[in-house]
C-alpha positions in Angstrom: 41.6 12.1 43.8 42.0 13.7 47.3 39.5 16.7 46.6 35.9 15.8 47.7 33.2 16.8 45.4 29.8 18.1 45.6 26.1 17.4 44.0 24.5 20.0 43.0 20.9 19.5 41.4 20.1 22.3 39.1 17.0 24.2 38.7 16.5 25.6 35.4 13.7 28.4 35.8 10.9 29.7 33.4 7.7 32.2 34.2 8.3 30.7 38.0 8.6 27.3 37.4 11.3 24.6 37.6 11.5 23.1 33.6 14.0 21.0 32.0 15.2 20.9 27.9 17.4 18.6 25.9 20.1 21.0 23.7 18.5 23.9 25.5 15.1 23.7 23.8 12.3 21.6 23.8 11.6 22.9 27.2 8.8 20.7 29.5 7.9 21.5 33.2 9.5 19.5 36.2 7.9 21.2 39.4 7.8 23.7 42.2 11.4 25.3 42.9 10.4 25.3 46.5 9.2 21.5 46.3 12.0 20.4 44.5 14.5 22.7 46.7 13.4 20.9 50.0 13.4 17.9 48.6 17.0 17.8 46.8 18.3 18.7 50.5 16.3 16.0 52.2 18.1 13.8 49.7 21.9 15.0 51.1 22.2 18.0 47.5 25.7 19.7 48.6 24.4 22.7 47.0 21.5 23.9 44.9 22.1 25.9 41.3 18.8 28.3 40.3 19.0 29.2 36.7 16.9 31.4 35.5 17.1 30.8 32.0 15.2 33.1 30.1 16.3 36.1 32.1 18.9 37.3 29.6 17.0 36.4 26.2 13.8 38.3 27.8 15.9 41.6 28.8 15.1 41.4 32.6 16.3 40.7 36.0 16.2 37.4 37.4 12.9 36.5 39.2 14.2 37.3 43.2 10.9 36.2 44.8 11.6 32.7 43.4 15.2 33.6 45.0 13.7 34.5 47.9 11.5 31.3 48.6 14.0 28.9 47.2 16.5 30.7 50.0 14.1 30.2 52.8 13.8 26.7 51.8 17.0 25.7 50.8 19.7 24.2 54.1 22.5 24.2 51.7 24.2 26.8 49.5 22.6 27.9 46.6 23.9 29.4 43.1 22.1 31.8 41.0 22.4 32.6 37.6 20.4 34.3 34.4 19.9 38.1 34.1 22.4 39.0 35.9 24.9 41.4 34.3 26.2 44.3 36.6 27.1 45.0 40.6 23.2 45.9 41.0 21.7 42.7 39.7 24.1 40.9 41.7 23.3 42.2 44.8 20.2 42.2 44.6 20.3 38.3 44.0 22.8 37.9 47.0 20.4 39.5 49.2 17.3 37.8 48.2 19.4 35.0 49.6 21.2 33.8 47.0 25.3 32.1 48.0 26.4 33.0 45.0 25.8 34.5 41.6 26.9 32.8 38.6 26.9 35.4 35.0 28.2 34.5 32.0 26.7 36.6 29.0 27.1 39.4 30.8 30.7 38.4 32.0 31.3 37.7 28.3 30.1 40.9 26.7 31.6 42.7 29.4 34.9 41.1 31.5 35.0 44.4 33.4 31.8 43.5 35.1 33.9 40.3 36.7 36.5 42.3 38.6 33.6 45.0 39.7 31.6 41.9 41.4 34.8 40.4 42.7 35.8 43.6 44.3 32.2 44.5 45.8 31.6 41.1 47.3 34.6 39.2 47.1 35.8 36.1 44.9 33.4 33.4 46.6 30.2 35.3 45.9 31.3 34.6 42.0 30.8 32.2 39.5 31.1 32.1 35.8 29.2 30.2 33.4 30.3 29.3 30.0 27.9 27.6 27.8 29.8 25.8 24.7 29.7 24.0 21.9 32.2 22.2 19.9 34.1 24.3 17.0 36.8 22.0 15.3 37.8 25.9 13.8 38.7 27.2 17.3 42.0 26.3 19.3 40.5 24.1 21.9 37.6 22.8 19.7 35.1 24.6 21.7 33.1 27.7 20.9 31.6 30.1 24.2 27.7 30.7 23.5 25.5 33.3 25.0 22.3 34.2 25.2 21.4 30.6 26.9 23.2 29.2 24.2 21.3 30.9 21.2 24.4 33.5 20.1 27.7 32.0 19.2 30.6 34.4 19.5 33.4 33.2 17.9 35.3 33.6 21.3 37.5 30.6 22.1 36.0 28.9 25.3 39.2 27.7 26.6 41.2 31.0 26.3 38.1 33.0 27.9 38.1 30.5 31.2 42.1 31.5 31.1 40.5 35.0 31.1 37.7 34.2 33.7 40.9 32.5 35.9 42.8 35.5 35.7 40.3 37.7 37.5 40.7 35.1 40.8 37.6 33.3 39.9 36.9 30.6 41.9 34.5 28.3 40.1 34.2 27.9 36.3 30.8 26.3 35.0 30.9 25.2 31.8 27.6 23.3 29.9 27.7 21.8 27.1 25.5 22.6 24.4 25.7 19.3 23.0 25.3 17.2 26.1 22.3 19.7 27.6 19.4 17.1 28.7 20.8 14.7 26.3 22.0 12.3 29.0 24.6 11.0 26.8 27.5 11.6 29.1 29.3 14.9 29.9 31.6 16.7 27.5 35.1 14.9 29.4 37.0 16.9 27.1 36.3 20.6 27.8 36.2 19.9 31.7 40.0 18.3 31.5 40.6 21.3 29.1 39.8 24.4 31.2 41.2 21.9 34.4 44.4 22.2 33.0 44.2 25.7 32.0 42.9 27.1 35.2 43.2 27.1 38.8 39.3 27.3 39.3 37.2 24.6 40.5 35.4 23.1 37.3 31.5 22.3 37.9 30.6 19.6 35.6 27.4 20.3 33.8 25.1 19.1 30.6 24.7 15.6 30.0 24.3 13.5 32.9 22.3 10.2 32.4 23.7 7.5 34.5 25.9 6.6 37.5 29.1 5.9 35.1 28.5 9.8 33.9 29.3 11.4 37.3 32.6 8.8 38.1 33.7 10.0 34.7 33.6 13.9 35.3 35.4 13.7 38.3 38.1 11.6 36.7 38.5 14.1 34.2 38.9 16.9 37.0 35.4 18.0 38.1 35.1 18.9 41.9 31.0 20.0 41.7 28.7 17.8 39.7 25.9 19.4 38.4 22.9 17.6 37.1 19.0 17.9 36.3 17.1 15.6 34.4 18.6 12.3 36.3 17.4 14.1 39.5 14.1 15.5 38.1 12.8 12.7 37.0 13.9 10.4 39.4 16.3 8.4 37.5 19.1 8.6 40.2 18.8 9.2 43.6 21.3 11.5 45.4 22.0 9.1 48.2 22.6 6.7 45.6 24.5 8.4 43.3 27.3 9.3 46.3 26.8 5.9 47.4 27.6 5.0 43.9 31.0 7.3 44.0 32.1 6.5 47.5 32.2 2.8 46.2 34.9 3.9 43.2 37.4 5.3 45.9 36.0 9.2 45.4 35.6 11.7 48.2 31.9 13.0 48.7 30.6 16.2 50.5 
C-alpha cells in the first residue's frame, strides 16, 4: 500500500445544522458546522466533506453561508456536496470557499453536466457521489440511488463510475445505503469493485464503527476515508484512528 490516505470527517447538513442518520433516515442533530469544523482540524482531519443533504429533495441550492463560515473556519480542504446540479451552482459553492464540489443526482440525471464542470474549473474542482445499494439483479450487485438515496434508478453503479471515470474524474464517492450510520463496517465490495474498474481515487464512505473498519477500506483500495458518526460522537479520535493505521503498516496524510 504505497499511497497515503486521508480522513475526512463528514458533515451531513440540515436547516443549518450538522445532523447524522442510520440508512439515511432517522436523522438526530450532532452540532455547529463551524464547531465541529475547527474542531475536526484541531484533531489532524485531512480534509472536511459538507453535505448538504436535503438540498436536492427540497429543490434548492446548497446553503453557501454555512459554506462560507465552514471555509473561514476550516485549515484543510473541504468538499461540498447536495444541490448542486449545473456550472452556476458549482461556482457559486467554489467561491463561497468550497475545494471542491461533489454532485451526484444531478451528474446522474444529466452526465453532460460532468464534462461542463470539468471544463469550467478543471478535474480537481470535481467529485462524484454515488449513493448505492445492493441489487443481486444488476451486473455488479449494486444499484446507483438519487435523491439522497430515496429514488432508485435502475442504473448499474459499477458501469456508471466507469462512466464517471471516463470523463477524467478524479475522485469517486460511493455510500452505501446499507452501511449509512449503521457502523456495521463499510461495503468492502463496491469500493474493490469501482477500484478495479476505474482509475479514480475511491473515498470510502457509510458504515464506519470501529478502528478494524477503516484498515479494511483501505485494504480493499480506499485512498480517503470518510466517516461521521465515529467522529461525532466521539467514538474514535482522529489522532487515534491514524495512530491506529500507521501501526498496520498504512501510509497517513
Amino acid at each position: 500500500m504505497s499511497e497515503s490516505v486521508s480522513i475526512m470527517p463528514c458533515l451531513d447538513m440540515q436547516n443549518g445544522r450538522v445532523v447524522k442518520g442510520v440508512h439515511f433516515v432517522d436523522i438526530r442533530d450532532a452540532g455547529d458546522p463551524v464547531e465541529c469544523a475547527l474542531a475536526y482540524c484541531a484533531a489532524g482531519a485531512d480534509e472536511l466533506a459538507l453535505l448538504d443533504i436535503t438540498a436536492t429533495v427540497e429543490g434548492r441550492a446548497t446553503m453557501l453561508d454555512v459554506v462560507r463560515r465552514v471555509a473561514e473556519a476550516a485549515t484543510v480542504p473541504f468538499t461540498v456536496g447536495g444541490g448542486i446540479s449545473d456550472v452556476k451552482s458549482a461556482g457559486a459553492v467554489l467561491e463561497a470557499g468550497a475545494d471542491t464540489i461533489s454532485t451526484s443526482s444531478a451528474a446522474y440525471r444529466k452526465p453532460e453536466v460532468i464534462a461542463e464542470m470539468i471544463k469550467e474549473f478543471g478535474p480537481e474542482k470535481v467529485t462524484v457521489a454515488i449513493d448505492v445499494d445492493q441489487n443481486p439483479k444488476m451486473p455488479s450487485g449494486y444499484e446507483v440511488y438519487i435523491d439522497g438515496g430515496r429514488t432508485a434508478t435502475g442504473g448499474d453503479a459499477v458501469e456508471w463510475a466507469k462512466k464517471v471515470d471516463g470523463y477524467g474524474v478524479p475522485v469517486i464517492l460511493p455510500t452505501s445505503k446499507a452501511g449509512d450510520g449503521a457502523k456495521t463496517g463499510y461495503d468492502l465490495p463496491v469500493i474493490r469493485a469501482i477500484k478495479e474498474a476505474t482509475s479514480a481515487k475511491v473515498v470510502a464512505s457509510g458504515g464506519a464503527g470501529k478502528l478494524e473498519h477503516f484498515y479494511e477500506a483501505v485494504e480493499a483500495g480506499a485512498t480517503v476515508l470518510l466517516a461521521a458518526s465515529v467522529f461525532h460522537f466521539s467514538m474514535i479520535g482522529i489522532p487515534e484512528l491514524k495512530e491506529y493505521l500507521q501501526g498496520r503498516g498504512v501510509a497517513v496524510n
